[in-house]
PDB file of N, CA, C, O and CB in Angstrom:
ATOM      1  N   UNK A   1     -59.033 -94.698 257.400  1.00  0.00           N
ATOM      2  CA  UNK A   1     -58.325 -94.578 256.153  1.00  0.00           C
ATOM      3  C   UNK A   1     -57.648 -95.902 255.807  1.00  0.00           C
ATOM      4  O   UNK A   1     -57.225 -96.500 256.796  1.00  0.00           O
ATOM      5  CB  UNK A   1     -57.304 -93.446 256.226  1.00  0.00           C
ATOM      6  N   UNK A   2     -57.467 -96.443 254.737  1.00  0.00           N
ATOM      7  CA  UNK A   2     -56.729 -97.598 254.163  1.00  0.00           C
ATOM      8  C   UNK A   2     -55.368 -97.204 254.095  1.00  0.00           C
ATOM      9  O   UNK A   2     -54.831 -96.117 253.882  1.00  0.00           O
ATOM     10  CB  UNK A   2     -57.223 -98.042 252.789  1.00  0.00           C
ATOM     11  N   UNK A   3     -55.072 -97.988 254.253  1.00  0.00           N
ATOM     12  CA  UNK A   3     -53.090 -98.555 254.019  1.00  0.00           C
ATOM     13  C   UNK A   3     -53.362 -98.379 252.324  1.00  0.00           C
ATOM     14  O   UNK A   3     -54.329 -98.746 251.657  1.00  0.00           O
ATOM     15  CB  UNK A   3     -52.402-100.966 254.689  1.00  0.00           C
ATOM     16  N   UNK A   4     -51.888 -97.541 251.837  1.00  0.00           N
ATOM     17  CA  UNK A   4     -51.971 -97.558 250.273  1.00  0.00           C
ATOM     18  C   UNK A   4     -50.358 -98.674 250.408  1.00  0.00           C
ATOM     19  O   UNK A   4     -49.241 -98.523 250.902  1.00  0.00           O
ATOM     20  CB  UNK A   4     -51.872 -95.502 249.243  1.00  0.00           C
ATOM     21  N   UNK A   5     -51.116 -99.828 249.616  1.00  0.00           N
ATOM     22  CA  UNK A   5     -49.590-100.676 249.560  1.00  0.00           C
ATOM     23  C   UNK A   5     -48.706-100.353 248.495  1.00  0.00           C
ATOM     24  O   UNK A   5     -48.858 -99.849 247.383  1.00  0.00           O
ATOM     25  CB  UNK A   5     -49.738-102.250 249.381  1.00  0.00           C
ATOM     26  N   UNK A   6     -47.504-100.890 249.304  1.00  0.00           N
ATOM     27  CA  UNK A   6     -46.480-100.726 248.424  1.00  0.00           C
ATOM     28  C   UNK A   6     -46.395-101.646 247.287  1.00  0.00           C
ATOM     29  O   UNK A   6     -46.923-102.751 247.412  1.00  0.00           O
ATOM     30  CB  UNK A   6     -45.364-100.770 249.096  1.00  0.00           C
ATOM     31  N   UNK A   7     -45.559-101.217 245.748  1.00  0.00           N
ATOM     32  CA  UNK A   7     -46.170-102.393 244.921  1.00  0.00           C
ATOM     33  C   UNK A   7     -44.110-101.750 244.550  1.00  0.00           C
ATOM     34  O   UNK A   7     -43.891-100.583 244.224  1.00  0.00           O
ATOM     35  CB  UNK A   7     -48.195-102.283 243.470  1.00  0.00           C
ATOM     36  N   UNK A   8     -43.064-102.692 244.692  1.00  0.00           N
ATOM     37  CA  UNK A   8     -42.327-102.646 244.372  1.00  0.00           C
ATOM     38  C   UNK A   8     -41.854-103.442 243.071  1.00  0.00           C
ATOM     39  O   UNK A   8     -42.368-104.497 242.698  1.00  0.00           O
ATOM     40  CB  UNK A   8     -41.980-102.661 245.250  1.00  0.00           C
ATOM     41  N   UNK A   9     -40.404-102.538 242.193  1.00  0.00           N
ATOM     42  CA  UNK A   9     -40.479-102.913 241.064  1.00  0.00           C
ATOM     43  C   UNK A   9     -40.147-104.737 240.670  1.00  0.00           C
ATOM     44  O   UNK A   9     -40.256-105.338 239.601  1.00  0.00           O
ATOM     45  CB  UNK A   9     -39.588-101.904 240.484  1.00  0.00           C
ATOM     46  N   UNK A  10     -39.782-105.143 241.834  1.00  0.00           N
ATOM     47  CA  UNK A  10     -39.424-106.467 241.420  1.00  0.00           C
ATOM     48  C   UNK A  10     -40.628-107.488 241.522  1.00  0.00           C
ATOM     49  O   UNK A  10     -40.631-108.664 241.160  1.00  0.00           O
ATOM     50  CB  UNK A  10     -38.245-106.937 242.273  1.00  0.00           C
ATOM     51  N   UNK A  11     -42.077-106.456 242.341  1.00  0.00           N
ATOM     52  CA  UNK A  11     -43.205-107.767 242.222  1.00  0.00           C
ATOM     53  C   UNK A  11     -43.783-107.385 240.739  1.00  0.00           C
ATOM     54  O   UNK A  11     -44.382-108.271 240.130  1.00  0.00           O
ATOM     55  CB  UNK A  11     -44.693-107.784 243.649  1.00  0.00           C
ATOM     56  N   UNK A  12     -43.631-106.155 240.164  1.00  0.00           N
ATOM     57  CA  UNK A  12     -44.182-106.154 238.881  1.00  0.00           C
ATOM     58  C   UNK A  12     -43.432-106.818 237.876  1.00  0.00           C
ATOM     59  O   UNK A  12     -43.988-107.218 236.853  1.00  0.00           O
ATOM     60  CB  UNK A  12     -44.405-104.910 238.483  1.00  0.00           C
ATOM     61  N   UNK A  13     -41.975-107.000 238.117  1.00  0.00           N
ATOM     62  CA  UNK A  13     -41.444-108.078 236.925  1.00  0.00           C
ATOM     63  C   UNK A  13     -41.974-109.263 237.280  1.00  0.00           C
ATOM     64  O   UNK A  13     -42.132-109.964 236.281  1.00  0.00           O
ATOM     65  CB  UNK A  13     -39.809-108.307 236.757  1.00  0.00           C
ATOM     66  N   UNK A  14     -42.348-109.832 238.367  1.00  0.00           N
ATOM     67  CA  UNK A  14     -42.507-111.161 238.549  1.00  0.00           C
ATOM     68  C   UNK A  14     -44.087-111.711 238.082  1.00  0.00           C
ATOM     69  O   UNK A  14     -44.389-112.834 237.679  1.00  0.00           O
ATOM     70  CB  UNK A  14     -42.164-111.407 240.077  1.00  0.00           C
ATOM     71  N   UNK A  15     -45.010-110.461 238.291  1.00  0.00           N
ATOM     72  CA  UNK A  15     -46.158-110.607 237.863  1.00  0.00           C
ATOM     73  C   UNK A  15     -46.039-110.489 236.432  1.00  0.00           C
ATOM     74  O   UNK A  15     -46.544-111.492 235.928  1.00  0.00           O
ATOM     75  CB  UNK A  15     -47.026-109.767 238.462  1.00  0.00           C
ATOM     76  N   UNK A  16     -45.685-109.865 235.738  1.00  0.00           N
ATOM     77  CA  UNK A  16     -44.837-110.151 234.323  1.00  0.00           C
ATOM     78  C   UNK A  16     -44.457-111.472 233.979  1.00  0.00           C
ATOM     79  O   UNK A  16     -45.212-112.249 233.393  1.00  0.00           O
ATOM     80  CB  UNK A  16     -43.528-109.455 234.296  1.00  0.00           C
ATOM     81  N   UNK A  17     -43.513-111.692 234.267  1.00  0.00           N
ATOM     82  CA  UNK A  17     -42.799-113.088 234.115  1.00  0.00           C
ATOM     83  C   UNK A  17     -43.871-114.043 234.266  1.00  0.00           C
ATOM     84  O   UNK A  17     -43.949-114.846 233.336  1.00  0.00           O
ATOM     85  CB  UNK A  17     -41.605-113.396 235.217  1.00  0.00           C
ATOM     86  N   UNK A  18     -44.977-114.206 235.477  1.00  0.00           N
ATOM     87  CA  UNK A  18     -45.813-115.107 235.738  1.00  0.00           C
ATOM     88  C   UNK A  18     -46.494-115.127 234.447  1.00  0.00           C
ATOM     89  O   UNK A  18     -46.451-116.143 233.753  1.00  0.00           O
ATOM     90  CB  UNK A  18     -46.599-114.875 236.931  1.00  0.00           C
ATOM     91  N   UNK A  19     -47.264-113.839 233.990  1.00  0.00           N
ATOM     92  CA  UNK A  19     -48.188-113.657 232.902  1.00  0.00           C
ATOM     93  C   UNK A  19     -47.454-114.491 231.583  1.00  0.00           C
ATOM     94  O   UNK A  19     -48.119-115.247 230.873  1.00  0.00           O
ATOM     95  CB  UNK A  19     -48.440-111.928 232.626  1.00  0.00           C
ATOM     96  N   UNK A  20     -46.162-114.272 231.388  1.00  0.00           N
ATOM     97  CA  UNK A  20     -45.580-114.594 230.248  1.00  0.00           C
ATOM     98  C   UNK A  20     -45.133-115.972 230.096  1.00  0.00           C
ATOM     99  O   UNK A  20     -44.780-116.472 229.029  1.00  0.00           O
ATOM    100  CB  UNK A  20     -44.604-113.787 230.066  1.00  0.00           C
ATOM    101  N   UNK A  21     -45.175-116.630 231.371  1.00  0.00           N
ATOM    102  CA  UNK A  21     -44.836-118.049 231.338  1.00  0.00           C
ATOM    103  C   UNK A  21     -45.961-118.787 231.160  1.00  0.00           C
ATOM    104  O   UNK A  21     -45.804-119.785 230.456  1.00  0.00           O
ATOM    105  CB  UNK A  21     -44.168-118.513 232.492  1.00  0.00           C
ATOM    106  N   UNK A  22     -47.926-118.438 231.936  1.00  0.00           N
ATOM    107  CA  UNK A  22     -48.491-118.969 231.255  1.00  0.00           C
ATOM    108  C   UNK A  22     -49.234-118.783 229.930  1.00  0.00           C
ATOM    109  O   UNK A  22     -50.083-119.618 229.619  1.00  0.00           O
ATOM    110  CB  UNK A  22     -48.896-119.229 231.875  1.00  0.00           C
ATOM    111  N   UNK A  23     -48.978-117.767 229.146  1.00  0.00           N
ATOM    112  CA  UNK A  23     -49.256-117.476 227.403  1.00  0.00           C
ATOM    113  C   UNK A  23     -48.201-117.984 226.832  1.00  0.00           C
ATOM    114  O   UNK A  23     -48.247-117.537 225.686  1.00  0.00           O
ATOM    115  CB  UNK A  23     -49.372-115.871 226.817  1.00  0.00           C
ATOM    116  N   UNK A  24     -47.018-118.830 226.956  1.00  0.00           N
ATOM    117  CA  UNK A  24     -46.101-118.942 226.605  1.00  0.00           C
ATOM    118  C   UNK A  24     -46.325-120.436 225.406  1.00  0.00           C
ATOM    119  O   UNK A  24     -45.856-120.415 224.268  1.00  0.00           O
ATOM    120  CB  UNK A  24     -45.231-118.885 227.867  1.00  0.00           C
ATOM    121  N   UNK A  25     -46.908-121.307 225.823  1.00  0.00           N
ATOM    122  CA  UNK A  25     -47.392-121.919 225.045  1.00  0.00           C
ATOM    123  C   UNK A  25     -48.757-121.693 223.974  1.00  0.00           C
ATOM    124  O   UNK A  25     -48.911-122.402 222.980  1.00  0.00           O
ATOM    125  CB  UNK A  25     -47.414-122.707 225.733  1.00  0.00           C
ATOM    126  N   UNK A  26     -49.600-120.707 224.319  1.00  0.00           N
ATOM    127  CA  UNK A  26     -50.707-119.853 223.367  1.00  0.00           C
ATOM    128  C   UNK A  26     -49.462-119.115 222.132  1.00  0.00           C
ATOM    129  O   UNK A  26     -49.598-119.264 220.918  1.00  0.00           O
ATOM    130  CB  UNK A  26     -51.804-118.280 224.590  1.00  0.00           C
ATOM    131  N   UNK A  27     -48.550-118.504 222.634  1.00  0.00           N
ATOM    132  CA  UNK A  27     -47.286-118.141 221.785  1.00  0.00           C
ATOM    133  C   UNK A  27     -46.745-118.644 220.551  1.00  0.00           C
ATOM    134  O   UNK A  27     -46.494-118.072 219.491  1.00  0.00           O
ATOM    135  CB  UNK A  27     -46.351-118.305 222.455  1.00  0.00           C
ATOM    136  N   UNK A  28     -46.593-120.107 221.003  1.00  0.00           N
ATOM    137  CA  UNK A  28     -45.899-120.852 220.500  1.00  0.00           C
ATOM    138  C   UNK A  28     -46.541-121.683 219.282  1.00  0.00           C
ATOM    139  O   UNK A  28     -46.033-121.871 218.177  1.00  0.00           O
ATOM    140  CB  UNK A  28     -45.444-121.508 221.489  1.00  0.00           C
ATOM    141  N   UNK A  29     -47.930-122.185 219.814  1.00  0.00           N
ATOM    142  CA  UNK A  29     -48.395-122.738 218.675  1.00  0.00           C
ATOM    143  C   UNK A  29     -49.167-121.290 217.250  1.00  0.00           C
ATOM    144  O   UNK A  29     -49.341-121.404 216.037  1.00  0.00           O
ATOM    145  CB  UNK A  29     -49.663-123.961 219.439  1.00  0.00           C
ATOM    146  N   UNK A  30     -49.356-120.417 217.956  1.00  0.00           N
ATOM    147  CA  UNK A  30     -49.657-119.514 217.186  1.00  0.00           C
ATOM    148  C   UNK A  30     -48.752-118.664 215.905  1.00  0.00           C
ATOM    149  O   UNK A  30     -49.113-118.062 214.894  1.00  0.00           O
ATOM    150  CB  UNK A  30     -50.024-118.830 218.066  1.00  0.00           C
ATOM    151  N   UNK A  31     -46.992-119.053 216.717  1.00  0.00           N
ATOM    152  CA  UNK A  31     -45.806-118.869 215.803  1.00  0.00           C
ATOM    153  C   UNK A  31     -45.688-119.876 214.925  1.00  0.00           C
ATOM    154  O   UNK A  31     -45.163-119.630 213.839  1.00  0.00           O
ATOM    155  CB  UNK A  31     -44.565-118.764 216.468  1.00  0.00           C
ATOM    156  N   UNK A  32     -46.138-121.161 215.212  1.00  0.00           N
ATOM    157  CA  UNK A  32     -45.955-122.027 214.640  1.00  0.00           C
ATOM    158  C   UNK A  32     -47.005-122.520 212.936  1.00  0.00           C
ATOM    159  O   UNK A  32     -46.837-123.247 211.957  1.00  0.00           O
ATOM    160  CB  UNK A  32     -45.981-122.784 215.819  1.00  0.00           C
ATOM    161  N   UNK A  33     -48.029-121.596 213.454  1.00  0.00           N
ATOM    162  CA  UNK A  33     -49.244-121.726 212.301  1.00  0.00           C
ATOM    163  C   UNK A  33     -49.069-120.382 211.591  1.00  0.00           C
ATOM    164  O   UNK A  33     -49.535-120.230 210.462  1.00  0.00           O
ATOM    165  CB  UNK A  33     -50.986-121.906 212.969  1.00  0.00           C
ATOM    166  N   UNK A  34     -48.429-119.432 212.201  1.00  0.00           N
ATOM    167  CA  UNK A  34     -47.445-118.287 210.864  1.00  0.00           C
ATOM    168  C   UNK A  34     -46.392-118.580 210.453  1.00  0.00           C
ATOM    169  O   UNK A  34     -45.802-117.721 209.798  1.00  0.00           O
ATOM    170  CB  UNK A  34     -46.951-116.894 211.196  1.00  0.00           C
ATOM    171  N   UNK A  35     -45.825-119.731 210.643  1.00  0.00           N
ATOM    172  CA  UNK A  35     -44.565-120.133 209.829  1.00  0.00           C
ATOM    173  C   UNK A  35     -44.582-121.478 208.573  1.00  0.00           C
ATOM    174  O   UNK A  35     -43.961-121.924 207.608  1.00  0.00           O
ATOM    175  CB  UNK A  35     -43.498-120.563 211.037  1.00  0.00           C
ATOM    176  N   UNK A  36     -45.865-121.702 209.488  1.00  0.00           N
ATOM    177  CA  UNK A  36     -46.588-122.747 208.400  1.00  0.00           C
ATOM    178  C   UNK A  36     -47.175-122.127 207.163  1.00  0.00           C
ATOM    179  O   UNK A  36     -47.049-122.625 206.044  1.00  0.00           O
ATOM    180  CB  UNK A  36     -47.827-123.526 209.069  1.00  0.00           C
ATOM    181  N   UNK A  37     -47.561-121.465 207.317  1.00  0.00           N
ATOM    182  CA  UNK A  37     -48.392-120.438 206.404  1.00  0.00           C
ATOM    183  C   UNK A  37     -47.588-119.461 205.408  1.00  0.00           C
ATOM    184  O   UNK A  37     -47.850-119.069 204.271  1.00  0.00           O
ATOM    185  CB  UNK A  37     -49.223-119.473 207.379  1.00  0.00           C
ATOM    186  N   UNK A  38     -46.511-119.220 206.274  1.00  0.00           N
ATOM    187  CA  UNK A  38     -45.487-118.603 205.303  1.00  0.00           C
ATOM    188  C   UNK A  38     -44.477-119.449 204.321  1.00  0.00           C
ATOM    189  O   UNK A  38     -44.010-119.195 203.211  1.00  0.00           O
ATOM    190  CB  UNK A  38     -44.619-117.809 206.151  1.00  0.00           C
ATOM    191  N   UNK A  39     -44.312-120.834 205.425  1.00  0.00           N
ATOM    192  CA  UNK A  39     -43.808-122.020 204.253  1.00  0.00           C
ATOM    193  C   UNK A  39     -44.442-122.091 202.823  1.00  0.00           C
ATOM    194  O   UNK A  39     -43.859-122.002 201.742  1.00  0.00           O
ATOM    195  CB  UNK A  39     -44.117-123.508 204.820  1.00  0.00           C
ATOM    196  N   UNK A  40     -45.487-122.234 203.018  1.00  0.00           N
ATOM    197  CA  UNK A  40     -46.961-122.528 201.807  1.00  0.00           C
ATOM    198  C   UNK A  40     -46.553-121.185 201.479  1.00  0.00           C
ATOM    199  O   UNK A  40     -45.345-121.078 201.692  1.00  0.00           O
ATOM    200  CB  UNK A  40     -49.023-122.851 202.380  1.00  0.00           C
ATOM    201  N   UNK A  41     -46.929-120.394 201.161  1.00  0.00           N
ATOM    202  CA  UNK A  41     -46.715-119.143 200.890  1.00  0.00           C
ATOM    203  C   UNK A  41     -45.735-119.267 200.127  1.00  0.00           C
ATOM    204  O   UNK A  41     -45.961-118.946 198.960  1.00  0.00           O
ATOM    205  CB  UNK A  41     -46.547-118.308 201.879  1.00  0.00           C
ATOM    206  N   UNK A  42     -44.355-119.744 200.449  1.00  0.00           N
ATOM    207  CA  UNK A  42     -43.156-118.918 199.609  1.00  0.00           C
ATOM    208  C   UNK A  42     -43.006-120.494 198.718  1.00  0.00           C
ATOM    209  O   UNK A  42     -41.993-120.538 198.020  1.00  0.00           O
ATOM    210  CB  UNK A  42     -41.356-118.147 200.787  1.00  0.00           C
ATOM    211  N   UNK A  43     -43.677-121.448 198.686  1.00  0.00           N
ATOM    212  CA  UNK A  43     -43.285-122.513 198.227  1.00  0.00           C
ATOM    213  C   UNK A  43     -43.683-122.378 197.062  1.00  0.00           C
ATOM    214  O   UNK A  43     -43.173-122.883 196.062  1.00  0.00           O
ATOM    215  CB  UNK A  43     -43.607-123.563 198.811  1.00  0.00           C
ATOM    216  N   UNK A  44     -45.033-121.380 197.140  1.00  0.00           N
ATOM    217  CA  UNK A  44     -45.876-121.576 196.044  1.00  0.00           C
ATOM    218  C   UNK A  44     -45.566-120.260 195.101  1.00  0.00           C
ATOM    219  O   UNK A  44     -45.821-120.363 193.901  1.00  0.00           O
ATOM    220  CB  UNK A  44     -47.471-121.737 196.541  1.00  0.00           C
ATOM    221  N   UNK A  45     -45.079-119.151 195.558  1.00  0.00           N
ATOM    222  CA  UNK A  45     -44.872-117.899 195.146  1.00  0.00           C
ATOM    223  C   UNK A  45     -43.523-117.988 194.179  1.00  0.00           C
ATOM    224  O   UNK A  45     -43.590-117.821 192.962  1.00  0.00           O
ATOM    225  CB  UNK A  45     -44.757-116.933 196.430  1.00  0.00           C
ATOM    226  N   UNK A  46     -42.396-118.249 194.828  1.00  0.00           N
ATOM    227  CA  UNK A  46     -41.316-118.506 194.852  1.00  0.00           C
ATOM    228  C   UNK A  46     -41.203-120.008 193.834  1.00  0.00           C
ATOM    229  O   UNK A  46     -41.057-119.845 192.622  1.00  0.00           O
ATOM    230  CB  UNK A  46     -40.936-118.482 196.344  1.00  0.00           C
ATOM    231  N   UNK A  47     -41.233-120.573 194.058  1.00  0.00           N
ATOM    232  CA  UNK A  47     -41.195-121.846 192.895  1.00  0.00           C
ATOM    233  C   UNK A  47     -42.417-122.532 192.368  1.00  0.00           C
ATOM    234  O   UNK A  47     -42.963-123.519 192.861  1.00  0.00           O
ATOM    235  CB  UNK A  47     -40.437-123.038 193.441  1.00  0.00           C
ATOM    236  N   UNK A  48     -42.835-121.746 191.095  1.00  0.00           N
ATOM    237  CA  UNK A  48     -43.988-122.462 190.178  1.00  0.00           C
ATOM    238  C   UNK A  48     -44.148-123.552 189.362  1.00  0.00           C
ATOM    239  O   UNK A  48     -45.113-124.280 189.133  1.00  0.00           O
ATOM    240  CB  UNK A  48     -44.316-121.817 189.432  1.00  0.00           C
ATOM    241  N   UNK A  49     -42.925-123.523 188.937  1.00  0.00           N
ATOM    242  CA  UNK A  49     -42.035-124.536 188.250  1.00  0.00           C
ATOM    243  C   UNK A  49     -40.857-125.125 188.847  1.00  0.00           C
ATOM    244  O   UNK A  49     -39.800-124.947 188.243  1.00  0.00           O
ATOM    245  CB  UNK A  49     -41.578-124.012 187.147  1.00  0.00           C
ATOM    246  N   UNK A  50     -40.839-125.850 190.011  1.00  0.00           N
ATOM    247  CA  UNK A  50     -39.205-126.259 191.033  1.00  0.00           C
ATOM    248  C   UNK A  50     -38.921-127.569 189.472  1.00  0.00           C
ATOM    249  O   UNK A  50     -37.783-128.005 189.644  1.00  0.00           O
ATOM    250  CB  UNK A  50     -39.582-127.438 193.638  1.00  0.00           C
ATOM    251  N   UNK A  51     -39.563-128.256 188.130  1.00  0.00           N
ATOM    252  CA  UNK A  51     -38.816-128.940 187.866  1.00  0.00           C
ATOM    253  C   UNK A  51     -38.180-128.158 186.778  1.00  0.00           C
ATOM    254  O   UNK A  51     -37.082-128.618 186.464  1.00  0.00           O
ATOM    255  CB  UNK A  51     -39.290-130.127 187.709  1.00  0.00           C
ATOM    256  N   UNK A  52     -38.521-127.188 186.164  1.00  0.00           N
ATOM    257  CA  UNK A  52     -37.698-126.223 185.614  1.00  0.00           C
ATOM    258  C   UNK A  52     -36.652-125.710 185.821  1.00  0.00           C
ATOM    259  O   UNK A  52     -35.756-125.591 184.985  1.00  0.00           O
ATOM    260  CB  UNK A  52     -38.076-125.518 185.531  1.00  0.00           C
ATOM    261  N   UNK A  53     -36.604-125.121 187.617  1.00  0.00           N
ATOM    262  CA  UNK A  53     -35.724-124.860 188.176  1.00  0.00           C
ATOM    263  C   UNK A  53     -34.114-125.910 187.905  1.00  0.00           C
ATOM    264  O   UNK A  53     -32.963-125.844 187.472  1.00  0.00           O
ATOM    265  CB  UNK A  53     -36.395-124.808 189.423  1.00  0.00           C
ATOM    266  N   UNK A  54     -34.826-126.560 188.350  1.00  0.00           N
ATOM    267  CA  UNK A  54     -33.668-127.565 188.484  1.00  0.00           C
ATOM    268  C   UNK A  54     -33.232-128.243 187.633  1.00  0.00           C
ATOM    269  O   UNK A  54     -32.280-128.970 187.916  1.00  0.00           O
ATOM    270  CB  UNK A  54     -33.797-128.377 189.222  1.00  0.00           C
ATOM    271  N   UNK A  55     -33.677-128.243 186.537  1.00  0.00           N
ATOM    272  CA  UNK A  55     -33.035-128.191 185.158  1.00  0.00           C
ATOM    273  C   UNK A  55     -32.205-127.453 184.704  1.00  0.00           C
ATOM    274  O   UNK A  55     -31.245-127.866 184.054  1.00  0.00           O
ATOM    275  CB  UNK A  55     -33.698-128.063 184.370  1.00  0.00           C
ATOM    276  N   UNK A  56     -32.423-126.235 184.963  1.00  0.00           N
ATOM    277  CA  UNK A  56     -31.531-125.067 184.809  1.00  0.00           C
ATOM    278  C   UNK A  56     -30.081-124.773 185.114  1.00  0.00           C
ATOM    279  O   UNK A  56     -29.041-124.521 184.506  1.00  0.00           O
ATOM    280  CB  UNK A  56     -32.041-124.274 185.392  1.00  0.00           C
ATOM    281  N   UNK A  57     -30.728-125.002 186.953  1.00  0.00           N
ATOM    282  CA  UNK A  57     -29.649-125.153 187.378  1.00  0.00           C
ATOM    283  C   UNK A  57     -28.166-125.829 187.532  1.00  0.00           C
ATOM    284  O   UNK A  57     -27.185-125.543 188.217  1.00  0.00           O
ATOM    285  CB  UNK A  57     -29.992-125.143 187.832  1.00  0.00           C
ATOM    286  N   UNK A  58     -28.537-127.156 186.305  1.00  0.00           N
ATOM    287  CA  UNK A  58     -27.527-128.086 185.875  1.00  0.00           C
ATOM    288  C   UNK A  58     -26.595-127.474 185.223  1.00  0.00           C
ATOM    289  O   UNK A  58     -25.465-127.263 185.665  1.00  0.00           O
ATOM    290  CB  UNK A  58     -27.963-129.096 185.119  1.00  0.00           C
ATOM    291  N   UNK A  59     -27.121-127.062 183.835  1.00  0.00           N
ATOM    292  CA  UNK A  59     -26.798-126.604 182.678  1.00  0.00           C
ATOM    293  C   UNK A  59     -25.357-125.693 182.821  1.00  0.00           C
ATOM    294  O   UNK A  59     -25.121-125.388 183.990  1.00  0.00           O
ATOM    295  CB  UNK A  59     -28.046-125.837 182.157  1.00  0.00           C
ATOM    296  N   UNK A  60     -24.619-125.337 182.086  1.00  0.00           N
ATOM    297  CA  UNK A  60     -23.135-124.900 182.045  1.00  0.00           C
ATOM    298  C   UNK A  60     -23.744-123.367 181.230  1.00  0.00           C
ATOM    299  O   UNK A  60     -24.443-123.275 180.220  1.00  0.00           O
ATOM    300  CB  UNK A  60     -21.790-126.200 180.982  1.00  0.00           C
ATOM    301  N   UNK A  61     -23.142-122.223 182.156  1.00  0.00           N
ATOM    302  CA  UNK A  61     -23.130-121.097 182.070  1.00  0.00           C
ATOM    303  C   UNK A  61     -22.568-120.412 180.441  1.00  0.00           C
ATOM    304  O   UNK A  61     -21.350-120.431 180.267  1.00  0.00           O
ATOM    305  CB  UNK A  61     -22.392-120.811 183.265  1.00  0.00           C
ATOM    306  N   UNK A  62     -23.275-119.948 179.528  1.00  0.00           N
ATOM    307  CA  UNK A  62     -22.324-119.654 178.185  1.00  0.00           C
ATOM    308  C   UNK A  62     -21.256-118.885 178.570  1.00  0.00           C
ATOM    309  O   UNK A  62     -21.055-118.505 179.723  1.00  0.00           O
ATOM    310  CB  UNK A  62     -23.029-118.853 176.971  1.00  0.00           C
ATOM    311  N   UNK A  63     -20.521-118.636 177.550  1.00  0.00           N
ATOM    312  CA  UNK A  63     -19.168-117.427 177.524  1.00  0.00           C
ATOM    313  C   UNK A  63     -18.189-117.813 178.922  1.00  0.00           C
ATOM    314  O   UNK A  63     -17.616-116.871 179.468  1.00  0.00           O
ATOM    315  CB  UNK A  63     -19.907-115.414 177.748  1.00  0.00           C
ATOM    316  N   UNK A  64     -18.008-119.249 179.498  1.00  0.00           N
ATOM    317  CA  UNK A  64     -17.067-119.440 180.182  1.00  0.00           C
ATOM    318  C   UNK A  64     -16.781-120.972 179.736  1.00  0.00           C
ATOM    319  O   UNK A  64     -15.839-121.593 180.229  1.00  0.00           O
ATOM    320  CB  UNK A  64     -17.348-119.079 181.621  1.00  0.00           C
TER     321      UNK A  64
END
């Protein structure tokens, strides 16, 4: 008969931790090309006209 080993909870965090330290950079550049993407995204959504904008935003509010 085989030995059933013991697998205690602190080697499964560590095998965890191992897993997560080397995807950790796959992570990172992958956050980094959805934040890029969402930059572009709201730059373009969000301000169609930025020299309009900012024209506007000079201007003195009526009725004060």
């Amino acid at each position: 008969m085989a030995k059933k080993e013991t697998v205690y909870p602190w080697q499964q965090i560590e095998e965890q931790a191992f897993h997560a330290f080397r995807e950790w950079p796959l992570w990172l550049v992958l956050r980094q090309r959805e934040l890029a993407a969402q930059q572009i995204r709201n730059r373009t959504t969000a301000h169609p006209g930025s020299a309009a904008g900012v024209s506007l935003s000079t201007e003195r509010p009526e009725g004060n």
